[in-house]
TORLUM-605449 format. One record per atom (N, C-alpha, C): residue in three letters; x, y, z. Coordinates in steps of 0.001 Angstrom, whole numbers, plus 500000, padded with zeros to 6 digits. Each point is the difference from the previous one (the first is absolute). Layout:
% TORLUM-605449
ALAXYZ;...
//
This chain:
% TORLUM-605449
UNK412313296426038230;UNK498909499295499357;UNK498676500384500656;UNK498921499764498937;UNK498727500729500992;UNK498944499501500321;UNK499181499768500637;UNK499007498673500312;UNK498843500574500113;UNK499216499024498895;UNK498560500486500034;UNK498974499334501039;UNK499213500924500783;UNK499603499268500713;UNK498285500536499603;UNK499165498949500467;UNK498204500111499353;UNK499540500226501322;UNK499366500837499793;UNK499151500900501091;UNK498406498880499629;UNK499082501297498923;UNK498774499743499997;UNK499431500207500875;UNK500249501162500939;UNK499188500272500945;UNK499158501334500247;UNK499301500518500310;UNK499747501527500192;UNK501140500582501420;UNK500506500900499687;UNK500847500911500682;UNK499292501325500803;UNK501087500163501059;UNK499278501805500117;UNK500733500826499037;UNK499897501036500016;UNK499907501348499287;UNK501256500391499280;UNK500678499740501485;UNK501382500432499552;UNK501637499197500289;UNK499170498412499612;UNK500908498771499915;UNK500862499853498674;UNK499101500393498812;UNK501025500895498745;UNK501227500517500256;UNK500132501161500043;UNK500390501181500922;UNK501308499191501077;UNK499193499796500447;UNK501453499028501261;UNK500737498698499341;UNK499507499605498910;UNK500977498685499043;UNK501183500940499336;UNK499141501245499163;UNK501014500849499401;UNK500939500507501019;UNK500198500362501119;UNK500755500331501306;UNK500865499576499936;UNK499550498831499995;UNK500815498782500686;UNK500941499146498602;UNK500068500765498913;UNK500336499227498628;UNK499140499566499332;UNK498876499452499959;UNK499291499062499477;UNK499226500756498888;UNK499168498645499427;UNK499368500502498571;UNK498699499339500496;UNK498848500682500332;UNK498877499445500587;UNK499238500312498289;UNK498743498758499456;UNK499869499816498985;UNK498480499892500850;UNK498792501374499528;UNK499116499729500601;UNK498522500452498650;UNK499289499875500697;UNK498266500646499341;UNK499154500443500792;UNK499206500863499649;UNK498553500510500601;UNK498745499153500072;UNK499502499834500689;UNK498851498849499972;UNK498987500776500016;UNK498898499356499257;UNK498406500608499990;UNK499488499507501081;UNK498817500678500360;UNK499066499586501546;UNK499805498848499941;UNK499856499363499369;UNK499627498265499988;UNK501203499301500711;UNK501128500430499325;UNK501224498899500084;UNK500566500411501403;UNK499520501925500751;UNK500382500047500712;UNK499874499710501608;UNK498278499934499071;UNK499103499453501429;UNK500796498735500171;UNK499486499291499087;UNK500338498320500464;UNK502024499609500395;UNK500846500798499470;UNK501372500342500167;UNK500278500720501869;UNK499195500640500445;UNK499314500664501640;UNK499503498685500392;UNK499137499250499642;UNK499505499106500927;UNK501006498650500298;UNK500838499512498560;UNK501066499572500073;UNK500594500176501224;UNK500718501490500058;UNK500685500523501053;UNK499606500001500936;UNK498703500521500572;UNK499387499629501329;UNK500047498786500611;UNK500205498922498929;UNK499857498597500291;UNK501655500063500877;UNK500754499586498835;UNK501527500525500409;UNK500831500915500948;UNK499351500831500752;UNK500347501135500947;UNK499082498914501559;UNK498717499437499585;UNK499139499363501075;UNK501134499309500257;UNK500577498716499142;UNK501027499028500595;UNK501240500547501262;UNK500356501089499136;UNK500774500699501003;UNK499954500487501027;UNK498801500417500265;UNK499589500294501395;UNK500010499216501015;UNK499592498338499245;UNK499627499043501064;UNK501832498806500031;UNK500987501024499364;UNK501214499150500143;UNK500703501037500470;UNK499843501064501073;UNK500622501392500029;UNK499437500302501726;UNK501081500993500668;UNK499592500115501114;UNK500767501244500320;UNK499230500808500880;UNK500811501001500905;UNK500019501333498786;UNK500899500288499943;UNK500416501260498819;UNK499141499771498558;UNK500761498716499659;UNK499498499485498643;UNK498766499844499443;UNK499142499572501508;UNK498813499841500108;UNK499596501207499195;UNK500254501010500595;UNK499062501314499392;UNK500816500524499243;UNK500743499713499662;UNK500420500324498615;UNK498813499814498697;UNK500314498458500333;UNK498892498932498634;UNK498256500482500705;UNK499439500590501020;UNK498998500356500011;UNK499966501842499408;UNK500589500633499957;UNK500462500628499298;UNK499999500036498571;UNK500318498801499187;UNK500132499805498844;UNK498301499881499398;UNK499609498799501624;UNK498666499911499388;UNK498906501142500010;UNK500183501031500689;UNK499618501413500064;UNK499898500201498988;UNK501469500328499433;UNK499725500616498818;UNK499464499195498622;UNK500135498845500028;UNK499067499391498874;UNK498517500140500130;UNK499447500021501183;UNK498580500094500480;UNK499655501508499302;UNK500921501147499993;UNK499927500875500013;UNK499234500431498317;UNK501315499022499548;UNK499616499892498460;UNK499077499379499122;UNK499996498979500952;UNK498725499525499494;UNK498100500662500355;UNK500174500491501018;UNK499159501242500229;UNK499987500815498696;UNK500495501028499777;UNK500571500610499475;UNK499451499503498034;UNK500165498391499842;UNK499405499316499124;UNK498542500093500119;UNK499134500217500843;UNK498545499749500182;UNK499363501074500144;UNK500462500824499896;UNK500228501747500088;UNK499805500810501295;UNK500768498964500705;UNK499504500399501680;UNK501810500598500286;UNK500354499925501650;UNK500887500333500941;UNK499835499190501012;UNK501731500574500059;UNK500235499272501386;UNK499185500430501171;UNK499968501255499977;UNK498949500486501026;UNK498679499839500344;UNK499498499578498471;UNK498327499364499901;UNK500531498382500687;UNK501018499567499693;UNK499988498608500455;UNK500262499830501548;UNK500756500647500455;UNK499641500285501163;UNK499190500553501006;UNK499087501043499551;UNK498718500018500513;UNK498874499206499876;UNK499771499198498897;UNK499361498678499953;UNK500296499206501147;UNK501542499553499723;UNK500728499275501190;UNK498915500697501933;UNK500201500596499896;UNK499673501352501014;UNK498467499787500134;UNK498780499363499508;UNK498887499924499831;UNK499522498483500264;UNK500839499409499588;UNK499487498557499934;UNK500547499679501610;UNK501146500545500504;UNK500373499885501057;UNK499013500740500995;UNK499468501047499520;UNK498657500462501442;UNK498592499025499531;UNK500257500131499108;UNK498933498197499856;UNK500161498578500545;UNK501461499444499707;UNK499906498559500097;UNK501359499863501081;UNK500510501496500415;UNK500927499568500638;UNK501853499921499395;UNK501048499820500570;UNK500816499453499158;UNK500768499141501097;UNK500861499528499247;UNK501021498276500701;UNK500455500859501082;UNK500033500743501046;UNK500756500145500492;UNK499703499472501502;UNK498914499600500171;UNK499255498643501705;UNK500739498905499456;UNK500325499764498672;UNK501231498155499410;UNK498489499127500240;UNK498614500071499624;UNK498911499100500447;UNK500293498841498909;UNK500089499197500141;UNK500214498361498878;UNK498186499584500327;UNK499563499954498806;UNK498930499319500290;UNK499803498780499595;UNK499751499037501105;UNK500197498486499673;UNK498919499655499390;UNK498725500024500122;UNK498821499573499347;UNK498607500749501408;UNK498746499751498624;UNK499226500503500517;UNK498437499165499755;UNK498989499908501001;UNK499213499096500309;UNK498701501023499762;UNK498943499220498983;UNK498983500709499572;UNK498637498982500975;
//
């Protein structure tokens, strides 16, 4: 007997591909930039959770994941990962980055 199960999610590339492998009948569509942006940010949301319920290996696995959504969504704005990381790379010889851990409690004018 065969069980349908509801996704509704955006996939990688070649999660198709690995249902058919594996037996399965993956039932999918192509999304336009609209559905895919906001379908990426979805996911970014969804990959964030994981990061912060994940540790050690897993950890960077799901930062990993979020790599590559960042990647794509770049990619949406007609930039790169590489422009996003040299930005990254700029604002940091400007403002610095987290890596002193400074918490700023408040500040007196």
């Amino acid at each position: 007997m065969s069980t349908e199960k509801i996704f509704n999610k955006l996939v990688r590339d070649r999660i198709p591909e690995i249902i058919k492998n594996n037996g399965g009948t993956p039932y999918t569509r192509i999304l336009n930039d609209e559905e895919f942006k906001a379908e990426l940010e979805r996911k970014l949301n969804e990959e964030y959770m994981e990061v912060l319920s994940s540790s050690g290996k897993d950890r960077v696995e799901e930062l990993a994941d979020m790599l590559e959504i960042i990647k794509c969504l770049a990619q949406l704005e007609g930039s790169s990962l590489e422009e996003v990381l040299e930005v990254g790379e700029q604002k940091n010889l400007k403002r610095g980055s987290f890596k002193d851990k400074i918490y700023l409690e408040k500040t007196i004018d």
